[in-house]
N, C-alpha and C positions, 0 to 999 in steps of 0.2 A: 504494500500500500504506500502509496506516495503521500508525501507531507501536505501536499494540495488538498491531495483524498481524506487525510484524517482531519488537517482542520475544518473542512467540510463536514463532514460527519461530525466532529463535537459541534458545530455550528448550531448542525439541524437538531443535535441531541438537545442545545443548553434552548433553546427557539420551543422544541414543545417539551420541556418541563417545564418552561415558563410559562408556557400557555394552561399548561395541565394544576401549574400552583394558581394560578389567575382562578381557573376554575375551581377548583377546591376552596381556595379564601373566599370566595363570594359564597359557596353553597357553606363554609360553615360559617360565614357572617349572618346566613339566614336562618341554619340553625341553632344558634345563638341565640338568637332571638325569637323567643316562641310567641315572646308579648306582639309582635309585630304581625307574625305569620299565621296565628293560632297553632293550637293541639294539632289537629291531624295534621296538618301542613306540615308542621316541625315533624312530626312521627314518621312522615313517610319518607321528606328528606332527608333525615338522619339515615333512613338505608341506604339512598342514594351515594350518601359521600362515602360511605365504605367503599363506592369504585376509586374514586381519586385520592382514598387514601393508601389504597394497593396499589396503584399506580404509583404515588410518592414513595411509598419504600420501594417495590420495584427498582425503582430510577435511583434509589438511593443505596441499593443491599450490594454495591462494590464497596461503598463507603465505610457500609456498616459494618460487614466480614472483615476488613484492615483492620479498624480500630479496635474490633473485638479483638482480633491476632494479638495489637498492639498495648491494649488497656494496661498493662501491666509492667510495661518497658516506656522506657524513656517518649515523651508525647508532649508538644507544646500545651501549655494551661489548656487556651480557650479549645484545643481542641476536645480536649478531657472534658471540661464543663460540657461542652457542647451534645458531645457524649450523652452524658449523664441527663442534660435537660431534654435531649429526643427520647431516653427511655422514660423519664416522666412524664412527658408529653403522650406517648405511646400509652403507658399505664393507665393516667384518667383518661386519656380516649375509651380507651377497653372499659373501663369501669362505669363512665357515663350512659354508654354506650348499650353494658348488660342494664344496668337500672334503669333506664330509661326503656328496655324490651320489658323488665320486671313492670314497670308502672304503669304499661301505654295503656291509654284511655279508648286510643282511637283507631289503631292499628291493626295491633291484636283481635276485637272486639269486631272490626271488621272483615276478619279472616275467620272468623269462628271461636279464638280464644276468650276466653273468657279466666279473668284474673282478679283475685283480690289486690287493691292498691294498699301495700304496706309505710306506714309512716318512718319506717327504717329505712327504704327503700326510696322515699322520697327525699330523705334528707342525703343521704350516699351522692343522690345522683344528682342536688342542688348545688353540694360539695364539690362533689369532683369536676363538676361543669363551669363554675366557676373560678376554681383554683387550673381549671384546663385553660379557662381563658387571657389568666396571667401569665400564663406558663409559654402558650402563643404567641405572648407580647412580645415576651424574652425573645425566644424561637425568630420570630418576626425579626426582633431585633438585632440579634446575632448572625441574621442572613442581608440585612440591609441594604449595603453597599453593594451586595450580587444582585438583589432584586431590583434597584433602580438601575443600576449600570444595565442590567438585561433589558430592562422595559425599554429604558432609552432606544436602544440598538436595539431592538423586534417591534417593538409596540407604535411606540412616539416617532419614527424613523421615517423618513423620507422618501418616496418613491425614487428612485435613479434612473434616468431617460439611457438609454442603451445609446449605442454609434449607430445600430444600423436606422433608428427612431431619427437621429439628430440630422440624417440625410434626407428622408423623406418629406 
């Protein structure tokens, strides 16, 4: 593979992950907000984002397998933190995620299940939804500098007139 070819290839790589996180942030900005979207609306998106968040590890599990090799040996701080803040991030995902299947009002109910709503069950999942969404920030935060520099160059970027357009 020639150096042309592979910077191509990571081009088109870093182009739809960024498209693929664009999508994921909005679908969990909406489920996030259930006040905004109502119950069932939130209940069904919330399945939904399980594809772009498989997707996100997908695109990320070269990443992941290094640092796990590496956890142990010598590793710059933020990437250690970094680390550490995706398996958290990871964790209340899962956990909001089961309690939120424990609690659904609307989902469930509409598929045939039928579920007592535990007050244990609702506090878990207020918990972790919320501490998932600080946790996000961080996440967000720690990614910054890639996520604007990418928007810029895919998003905000400029149509370019070809040669053979500038002739006609």
């Amino acid at each position: 593979m020639t150096m042309e070819t592979t910077k191509k290839k990571k081009m088109s790589s870093t182009k739809a992950r960024l498209w693929l996180d664009l999508v994921f942030f909005i679908v969990m900005v909406l489920v996030l907000a259930p006040q905004g979207t109502g119950i069932p609306v939130h209940e069904w998106i919330s399945f939904l984002v399980l594809i772009p968040f498989f997707l996100h590890l997908i695109f990320d599990w070269k990443w992941i397998v290094n640092v796990t090799k590496r956890i142990f040996k010598s590793m710059p701080g933020e990437t250690r933190f970094n680390y550490v803040l995706d398996w958290l991030l990871f964790f209340l995902f899962v956990v909001a995620m089961f309690s939120g299947v424990v609690i659904s009002e609307a989902a469930l109910p509409a598929l045939g299940i039928e579920m007592t709503i535990d007050p244990f069950w609702v506090a878990i999942h207020d918990m972790s939804s919320n501490l998932m969404i600080l946790v996000l920030g961080v996440h967000l935060a720690m990614h910054w500098k890639w996520i604007v520099t990418n928007f810029k160059k895919y998003v905000l970027r400029r149509p370019t007139r070809t040669t053979s357009q500038a002739g006609d």
